[in-house]
C-alpha positions, 0 to 999 in steps of 0.5 A: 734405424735403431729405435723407433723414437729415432725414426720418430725423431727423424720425421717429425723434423722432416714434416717440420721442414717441409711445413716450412716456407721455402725462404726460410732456407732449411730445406736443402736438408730434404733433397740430399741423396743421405737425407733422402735415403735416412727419411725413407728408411725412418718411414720404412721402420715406423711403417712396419711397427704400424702394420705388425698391429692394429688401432682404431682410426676414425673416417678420414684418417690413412691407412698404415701403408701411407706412412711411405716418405718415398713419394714425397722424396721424389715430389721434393726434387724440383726447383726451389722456386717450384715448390715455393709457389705451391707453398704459397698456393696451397698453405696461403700464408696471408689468406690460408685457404679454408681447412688448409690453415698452417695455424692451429687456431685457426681450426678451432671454432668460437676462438676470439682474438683475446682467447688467440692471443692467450693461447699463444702466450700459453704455447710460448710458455711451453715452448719456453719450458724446454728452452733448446726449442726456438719457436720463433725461427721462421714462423709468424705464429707459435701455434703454426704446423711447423712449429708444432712438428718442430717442438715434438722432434725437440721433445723426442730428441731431448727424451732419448738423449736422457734415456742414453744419459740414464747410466751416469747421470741421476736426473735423466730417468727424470727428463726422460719420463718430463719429455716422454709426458710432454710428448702426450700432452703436446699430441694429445691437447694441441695437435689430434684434434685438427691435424687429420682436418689439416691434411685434409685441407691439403688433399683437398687444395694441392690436388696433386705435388708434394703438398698432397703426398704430405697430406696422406701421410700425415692423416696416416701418421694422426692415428699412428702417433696417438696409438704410439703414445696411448692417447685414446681414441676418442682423443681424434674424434672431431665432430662431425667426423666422429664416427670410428673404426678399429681396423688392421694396419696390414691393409 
């Protein structure tokens, strides 16, 4: 890897596909021996930057030493009708399971339909604003983990290609500082306050697979991502989980 927003980069795309639904056809990209060997590496480089230091983290959120793909990896390497079924077991597109909805929403107390419905229409606008990004490409719903996941690799991939443009071109120190605010923004307003809930959710509901795998890692990668991109602390706290611990990553 040659840059931590590169390995960054690489496994918000990974979560991103394997967030979704089999049919929507991108998932070979996960069991190729190459991309397999990338996605381990990127979960290598970002592990040891997580371990050399130390954050706070509430109850509930993983350890640094869950910020490992290779489980997943090998969890992956199944048939695709296999994985197809416990996707529809755990995330149960039609009827989301309590606490393991995809949709972000859908975790949020006191939202009636017209507040949905704005919302939504406020993260198509924003979705808009960075118009490489496609929200609807196999998704029902603009706020779905997928999509979100999608949208910080979209993030971060126009951010370092500005950083690389900088030399030759007079805007790109200005997108990349547009893209490096929208990072935190995005992490800090739409996706700390009910990720660690959602991994729980998939802990809880898949039990085993790759779905539970996925769930460690991504209640690891919650409290990494926010000390990465200097969100605070008490951002993640969700009542009435709020309790919070500072601790070593080493451990």
């Amino acid at each position: 890897m040659a840059s931590s927003d590169e390995a960054r980069e690489k496994i918000y795309g990974i979560l991103e596909v394997s967030l979704t639904h089999p049919d929507g056809g991108s998932w070979g990209q996960l069991v190729l021996p190459d991309a397999q060997r990338r996605a381990i590496a990127a979960s290598d480089w970002i592990r040891g930057l997580a371990m050399s230091g130390s954050y706070e983290r509430h109850e509930g959120e993983g350890p640094a030493r869950d910020l490992d793909l290779r489980a997943l990896m090998v969890d992956l390497c199944q048939p695709l009708g296999q994985l197809k079924l416990s996707y529809e077991r755990v995330i149960c597109m039609k009827k989301p399971r309590p606490g393991c909805s995809p949709f972000a929403l859908d975790h949020r107390k006191g939202m009636t339909e017209k507040r949905i419905e704005r919302t939504l229409e406020e993260l198509k606008g924003l979705y808009r604003d960075f118009e490489d990004f496609d929200a609807s490409e196999g998704r029902r719903r603009a706020d779905h983990v997928a999509c979100e996941m999608g949208f910080m690799r979209c993030l971060i991939e126009r951010g370092r290609m500005a950083s690389v443009l900088r030399p030759i071109d007079g805007h790109a120190a200005e997108e990349s500082a547009r893209c490096g605010l929208a990072q935190r923004d995005f992490f800090g307003n739409h996706l700390t306050g009910w990720l660690v809930d959602f991994a729980a959710g998939l802990q809880r509901n898949a039990r085993s697979g790759y779905f539970e795998t996925l769930g460690r890692f991504l209640a690891a990668w919650a409290p990494f991502e926010r000390h990465y991109l200097g969100i605070p602390a008490e951002a993640g706290a969700v009542a009435p989980r709020g309790k919070r611990r500072r601790v070593s990553l080493a451990s």
